[in-house]
C-alpha positions as CSV (number, residue, x, y, z in Angstrom):
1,X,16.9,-12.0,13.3
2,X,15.8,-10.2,10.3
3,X,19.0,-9.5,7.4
4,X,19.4,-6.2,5.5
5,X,16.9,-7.8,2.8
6,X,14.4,-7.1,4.9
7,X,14.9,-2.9,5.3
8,X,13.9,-0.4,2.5
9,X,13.8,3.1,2.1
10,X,9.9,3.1,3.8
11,X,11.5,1.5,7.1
12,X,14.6,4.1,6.9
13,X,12.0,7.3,6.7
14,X,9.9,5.4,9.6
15,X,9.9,7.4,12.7
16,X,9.4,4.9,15.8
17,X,6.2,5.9,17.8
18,X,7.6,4.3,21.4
19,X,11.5,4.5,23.0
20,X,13.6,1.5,21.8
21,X,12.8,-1.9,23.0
22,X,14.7,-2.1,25.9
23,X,13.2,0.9,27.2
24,X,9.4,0.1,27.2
25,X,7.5,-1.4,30.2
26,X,7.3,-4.7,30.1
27,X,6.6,-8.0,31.7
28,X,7.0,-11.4,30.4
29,X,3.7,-13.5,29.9
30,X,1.5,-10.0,30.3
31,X,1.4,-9.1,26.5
32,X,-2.0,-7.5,26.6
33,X,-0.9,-5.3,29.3
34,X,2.3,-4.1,27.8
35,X,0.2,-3.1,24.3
36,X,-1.8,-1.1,26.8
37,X,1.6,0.3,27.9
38,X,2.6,1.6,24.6
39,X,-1.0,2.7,23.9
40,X,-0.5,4.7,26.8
41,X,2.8,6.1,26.1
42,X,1.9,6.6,22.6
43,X,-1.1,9.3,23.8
44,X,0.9,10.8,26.1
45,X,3.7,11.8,23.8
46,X,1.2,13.0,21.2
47,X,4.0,12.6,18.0
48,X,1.4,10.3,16.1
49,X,-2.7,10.2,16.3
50,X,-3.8,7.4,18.3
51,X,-6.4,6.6,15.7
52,X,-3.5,5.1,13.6
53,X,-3.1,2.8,16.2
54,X,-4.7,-1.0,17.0
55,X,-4.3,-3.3,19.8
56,X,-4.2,-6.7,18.2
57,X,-5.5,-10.0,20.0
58,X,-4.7,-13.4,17.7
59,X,-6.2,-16.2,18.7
60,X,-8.5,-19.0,17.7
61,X,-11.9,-20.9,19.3
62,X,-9.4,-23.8,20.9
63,X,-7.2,-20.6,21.9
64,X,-4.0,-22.5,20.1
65,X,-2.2,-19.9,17.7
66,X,1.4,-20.7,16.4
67,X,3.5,-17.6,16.0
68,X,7.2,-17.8,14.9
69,X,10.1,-16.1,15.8
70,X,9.1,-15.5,19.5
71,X,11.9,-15.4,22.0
72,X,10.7,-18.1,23.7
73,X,10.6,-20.4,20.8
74,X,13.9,-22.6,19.5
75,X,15.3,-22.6,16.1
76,X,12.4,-22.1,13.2
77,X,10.1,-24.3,15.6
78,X,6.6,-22.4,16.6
79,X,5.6,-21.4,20.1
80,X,2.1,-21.9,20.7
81,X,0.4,-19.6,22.6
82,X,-3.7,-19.2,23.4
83,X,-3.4,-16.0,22.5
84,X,-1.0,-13.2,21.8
85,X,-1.3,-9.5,21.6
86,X,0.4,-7.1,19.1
87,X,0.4,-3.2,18.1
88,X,-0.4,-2.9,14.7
89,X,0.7,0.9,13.2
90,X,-1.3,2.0,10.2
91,X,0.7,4.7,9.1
92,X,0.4,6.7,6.5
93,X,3.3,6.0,4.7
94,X,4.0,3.1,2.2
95,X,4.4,0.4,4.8
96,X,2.7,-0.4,8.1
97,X,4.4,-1.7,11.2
98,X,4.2,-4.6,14.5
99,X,5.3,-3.6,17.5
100,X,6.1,-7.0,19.3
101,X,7.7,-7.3,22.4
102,X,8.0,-10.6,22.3
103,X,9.7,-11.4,19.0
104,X,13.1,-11.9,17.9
105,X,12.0,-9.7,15.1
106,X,13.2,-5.5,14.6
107,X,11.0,-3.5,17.1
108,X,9.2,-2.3,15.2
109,X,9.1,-4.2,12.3
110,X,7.9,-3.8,8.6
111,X,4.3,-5.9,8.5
112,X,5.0,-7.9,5.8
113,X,8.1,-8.6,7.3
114,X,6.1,-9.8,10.7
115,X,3.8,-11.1,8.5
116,X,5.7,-13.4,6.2
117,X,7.9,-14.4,9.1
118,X,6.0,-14.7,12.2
119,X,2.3,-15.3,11.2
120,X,3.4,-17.5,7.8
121,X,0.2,-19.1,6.2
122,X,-2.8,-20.2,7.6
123,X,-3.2,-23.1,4.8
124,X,-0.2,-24.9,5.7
125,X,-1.8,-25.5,8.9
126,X,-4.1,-28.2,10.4
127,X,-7.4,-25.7,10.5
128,X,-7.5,-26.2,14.6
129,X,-4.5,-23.8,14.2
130,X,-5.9,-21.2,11.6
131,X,-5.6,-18.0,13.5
132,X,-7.6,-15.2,13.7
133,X,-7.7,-11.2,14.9
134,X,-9.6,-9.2,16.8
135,X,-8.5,-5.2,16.8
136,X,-9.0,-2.7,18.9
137,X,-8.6,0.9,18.2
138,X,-5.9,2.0,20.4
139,X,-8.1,4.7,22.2
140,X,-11.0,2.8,22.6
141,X,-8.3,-0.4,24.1
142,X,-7.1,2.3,26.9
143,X,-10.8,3.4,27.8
144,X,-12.5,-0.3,28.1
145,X,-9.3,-2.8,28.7
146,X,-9.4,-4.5,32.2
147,X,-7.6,-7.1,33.7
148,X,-7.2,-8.1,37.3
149,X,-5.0,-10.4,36.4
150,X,-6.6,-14.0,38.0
151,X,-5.7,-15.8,34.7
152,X,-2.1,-15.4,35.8
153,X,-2.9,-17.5,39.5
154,X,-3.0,-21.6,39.4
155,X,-6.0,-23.3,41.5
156,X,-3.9,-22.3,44.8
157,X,-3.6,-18.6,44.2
158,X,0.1,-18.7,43.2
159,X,1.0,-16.8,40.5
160,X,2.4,-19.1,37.1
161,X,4.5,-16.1,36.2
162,X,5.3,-13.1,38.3
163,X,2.8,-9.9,37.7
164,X,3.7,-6.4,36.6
165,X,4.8,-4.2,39.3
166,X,2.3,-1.6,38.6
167,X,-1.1,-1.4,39.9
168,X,-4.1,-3.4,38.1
169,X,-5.7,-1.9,34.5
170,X,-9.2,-1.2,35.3
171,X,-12.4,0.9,34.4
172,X,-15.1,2.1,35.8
173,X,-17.1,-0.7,34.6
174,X,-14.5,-3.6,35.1
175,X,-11.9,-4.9,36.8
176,X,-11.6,-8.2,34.5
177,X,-13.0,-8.6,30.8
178,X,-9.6,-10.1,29.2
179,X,-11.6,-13.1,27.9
180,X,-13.8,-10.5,25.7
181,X,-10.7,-9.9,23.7
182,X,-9.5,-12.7,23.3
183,X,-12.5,-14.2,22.4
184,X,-12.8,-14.7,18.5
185,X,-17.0,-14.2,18.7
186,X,-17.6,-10.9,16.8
187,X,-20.7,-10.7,19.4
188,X,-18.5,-10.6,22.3
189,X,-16.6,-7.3,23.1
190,X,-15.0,-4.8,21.2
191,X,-13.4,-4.1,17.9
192,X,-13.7,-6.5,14.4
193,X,-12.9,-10.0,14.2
194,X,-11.6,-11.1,11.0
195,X,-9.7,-14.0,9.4
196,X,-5.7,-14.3,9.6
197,X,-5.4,-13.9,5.9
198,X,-8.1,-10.8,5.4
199,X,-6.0,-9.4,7.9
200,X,-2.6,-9.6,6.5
201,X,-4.4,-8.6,3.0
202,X,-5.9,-5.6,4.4
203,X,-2.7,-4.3,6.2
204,X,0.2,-5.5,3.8
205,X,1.7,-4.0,0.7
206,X,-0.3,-5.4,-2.2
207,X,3.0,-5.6,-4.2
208,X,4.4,-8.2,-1.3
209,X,1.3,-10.0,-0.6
210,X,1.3,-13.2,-3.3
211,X,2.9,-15.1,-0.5
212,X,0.1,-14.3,1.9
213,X,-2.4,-15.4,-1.4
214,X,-1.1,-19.0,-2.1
215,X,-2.9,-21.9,-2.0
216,X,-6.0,-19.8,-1.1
């Protein structure tokens, strides 16, 4: 769990855009859908523009992306996922923020903090592991998002892990294009791709970013 250190006078001013962790929808397993959630509740209450807003997918072409600090992992070991999804705040004060559902981390949480913690550095990985990001403006995530949730069932039609209790996301064009996000092809779907490390250099403090820069 993050210590005092890790708080500053930016994160004190910070005015939370969704209800505390606790309080959000959410359903374990299903973190693309409960982004969507928050997108959703985030244009409903109409306290920030939901321009400053991206869905984030991480993942890789063999779809294996260590994150630390998930609740699901143990001690400082890595959970390995084949893909996660994240809201990533770009506020327009000194510091952006991660709203994570799924980490052990403050909701929300300073990006460097998420950053130096959970993501870590690409180059201390065996490259099958470098991660990468595809965002979505949050707007444009709640008009073309669909999932119909299939990925969820084994070969027998069971479901692996139980499904939200509200209705399927779709659009009027889709019932199921979760793949195009989570592919990493910047010709596939919608949004930018972009490397791990131009990601965390792009959205982190510059003072606070030499850790993000070593070895590269």
């Amino acid at each position: 769990m993050a210590g005092p250190s890790m708080a500053g006078p930016a994160e004190d001013r910070y005015r939370p855009a969704v209800p505390p962790r606790a309080a959000c929808a959410y359903t374990g397993c299903y973190c693309e859908e409960n982004v969507w959630k928050l997108c959703d509740y985030i244009r409903g209450r109409g306290e920030y523009p939901l321009e400053e807003f991206y869905a984030v997918f991480i993942s890789n072409e063999r779809r294996m992306i260590p994150l630390w600090k998930q609740k699901s992992g143990h001690g400082d070991e890595p959970v390995v996922w084949d893909y996660h999804v994240i809201l990533l705040h770009v506020s327009s004060g000194e510091q952006n923020f991660i709203y994570d559902l799924d980490t052990v981390l403050p909701f929300p949480c300073p990006f460097d903090v998420y950053s130096r913690e959970a993501f870590r550095l690409d180059d201390s990985l065996h490259p099958e592991f470098h991660r990468k990001i595809r965002m979505i403006r949050a707007d444009l995530y709640l008009k073309t998002f669909a999932s119909d949730r299939s990925h969820m069932k084994d070969a027998n039609g069971e479901w692996q892990k139980p499904p939200p209790s509200y209705p399927c996301i779709e659009t009027a064009d889709s019932k199921m294009n979760l793949d195009d996000f989570i592919s990493m092809n910047p010709k596939v779907g919608w949004g930018s791709v972009l490397p791990l490390s131009d990601f965390v250099r792009r959205f982190g403090r510059q003072t606070n970013y030499s850790y993000s820069l070593k070895g590269q």
